[in-house]
Structures are given as C-alpha cells and as structure tokens.
N, C-alpha and C positions, 0 to 999 in steps of 0.2 A: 533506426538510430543505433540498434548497437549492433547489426550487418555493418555501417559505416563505421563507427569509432573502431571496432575491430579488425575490419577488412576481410573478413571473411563470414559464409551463407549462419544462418545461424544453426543450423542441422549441424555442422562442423563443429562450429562452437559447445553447443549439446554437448556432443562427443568429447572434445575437449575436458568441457567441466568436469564429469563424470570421470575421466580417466584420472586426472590429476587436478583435482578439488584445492591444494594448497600453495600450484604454482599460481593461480592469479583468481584469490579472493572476489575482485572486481567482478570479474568474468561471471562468477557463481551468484554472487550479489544479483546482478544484471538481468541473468536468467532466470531466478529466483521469482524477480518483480515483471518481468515477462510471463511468468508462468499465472499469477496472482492478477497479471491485468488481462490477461485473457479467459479468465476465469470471470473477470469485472465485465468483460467485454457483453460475453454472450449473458452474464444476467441481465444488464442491459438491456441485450437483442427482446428477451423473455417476457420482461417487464415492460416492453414498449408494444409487443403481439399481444398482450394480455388487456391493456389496455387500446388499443383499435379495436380487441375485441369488443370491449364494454363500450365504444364510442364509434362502434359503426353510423355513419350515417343511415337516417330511416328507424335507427334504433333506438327508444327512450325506455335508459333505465328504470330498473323499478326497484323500489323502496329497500329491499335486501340488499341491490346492486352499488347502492351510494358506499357503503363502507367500502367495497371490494376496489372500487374504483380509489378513492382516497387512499387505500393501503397501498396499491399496486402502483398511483403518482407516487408516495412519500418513497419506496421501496427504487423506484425508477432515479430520482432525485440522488437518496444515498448512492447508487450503484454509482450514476455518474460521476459524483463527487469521489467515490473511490478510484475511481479508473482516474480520473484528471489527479489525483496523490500518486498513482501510480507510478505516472507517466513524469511527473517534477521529479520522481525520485529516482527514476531511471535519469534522468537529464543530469541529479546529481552524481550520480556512481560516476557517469560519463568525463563528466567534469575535473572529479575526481583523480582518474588516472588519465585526464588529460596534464593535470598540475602536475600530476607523480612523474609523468613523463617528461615533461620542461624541468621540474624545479628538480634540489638536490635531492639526494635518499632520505634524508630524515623528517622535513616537510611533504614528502610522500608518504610516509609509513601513516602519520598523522593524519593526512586527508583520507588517506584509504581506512584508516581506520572509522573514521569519525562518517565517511559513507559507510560503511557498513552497520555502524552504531545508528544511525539515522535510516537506514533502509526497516530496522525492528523496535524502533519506537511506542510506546503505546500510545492512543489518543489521550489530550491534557482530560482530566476532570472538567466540567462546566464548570466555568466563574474564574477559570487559571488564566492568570496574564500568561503569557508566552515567553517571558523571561526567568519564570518561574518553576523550580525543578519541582517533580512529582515527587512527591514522597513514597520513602521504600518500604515496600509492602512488608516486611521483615525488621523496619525500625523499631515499631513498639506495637507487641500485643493490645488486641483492642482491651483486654480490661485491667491491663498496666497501669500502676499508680493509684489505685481506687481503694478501696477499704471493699472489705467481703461483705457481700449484701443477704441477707436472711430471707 
C-alpha cells in the first residue's frame, strides 16, 4: 500500500524518511506503522508455532499445558487484532495525503495532522463510548480536592 500511494520501493522511501524527516510527515507516519506491523506480524507468526506446538495432532495436552495453551490463543488474538489497527491506520495516513493532494493547502495541513494525531492514540479505557474524549493524565492529581487523611 504505501510502495503504491508513494510510487516508489519502500527501501527508498526508508532512505527518504531518515534524510529529511520534516519534508513529509506522512511518509514517517507510514513507515512508522509499517515498522510496528511487522513487528505484529511476526508475533503473530510466534504465537501461531507455539500453539501447533501444543495442538499437534497425536498430541494430548496435559494438565500444566491448558493454561499455556489459553495464553498463547488470547496472546495470538491480541497480536492480530493489533496488526488489523495497524493496517486501518496505515489506510488512513494514505487517505490522508491522498485528500492533501486533491484538496486546498489548509484542509491538508488538517488531515495530515489529525493522521498523524490518530496514528499515536492511546487505547479508550473499557466502558468509553467512542465519542468520548480520555481524560488528561495531567488534569487533576489523583488526590486533588480531598481533605488530608490521617
């Protein structure tokens, strides 16, 4: 995906980023979340051998083995769940300075920013609608507003 939106190998690209980091944000971004999903990737790979291990056929695990196994699904599950975030967020960068490139300069600055803001997100807290902004780790010390306890 982003060998194509850019038109060039991503080995260039690499090189690119690295030399001049501030001509295109995007570019960095991109790479960034390439770097992060291939890091997803092969956990992945890791968690899916590890698990053939424990479910070879002819193989019945034993009593120790149940957890090992349960961790190594849940752990296999997250990994792919991150690599499919990875990969929407690559989709969006792309997206991104596809807009910047059709629309004017100012409605670019804005998307590209707002990918970039969105590529470093943290995950909501559970129970958070998705319209709802996280609260700032730096708005109010936790024992802010209280009376001194003895």
């Amino acid at each position: 995906m982003i060998e194509k939106a850019w038109g060039r190998p991503i080995e260039a690209l690499e090189s690119l980023a690295v030399r001049s980091p501030c001509d295109d944000p995007l570019l960095r971004t991109a790479l960034r979340l390439r770097s992060a999903l291939v890091i997803t990737d092969n956990a992945v790979a890791v968690h899916q051998d590890r698990l053939h291990a424990l479910t070879r056929p002819g193989h019945v695990p034993a009593f120790y083995d149940l957890e090992r196994l349960t961790s190594s699904a849940a752990d296999l599950r997250v990994a792919q769940a991150e690599g499919r975030s990875f990969r929407q967020a690559i989709g969006h960068v792309i997206e991104a300075r596809e807009a910047a490139a059709t629309a004017g300069r100012a409605p670019a600055v804005r998307l590209a920013q707002a990918a970039v803001a969105r590529s470093g997100h943290s995950p909501r807290a559970l129970g958070q609608l998705p319209e709802q902004l996280a609260p700032s780790a730096t708005a109010c010390p936790p024992g802010a507003g209280r009376a001194p306890h003895r």
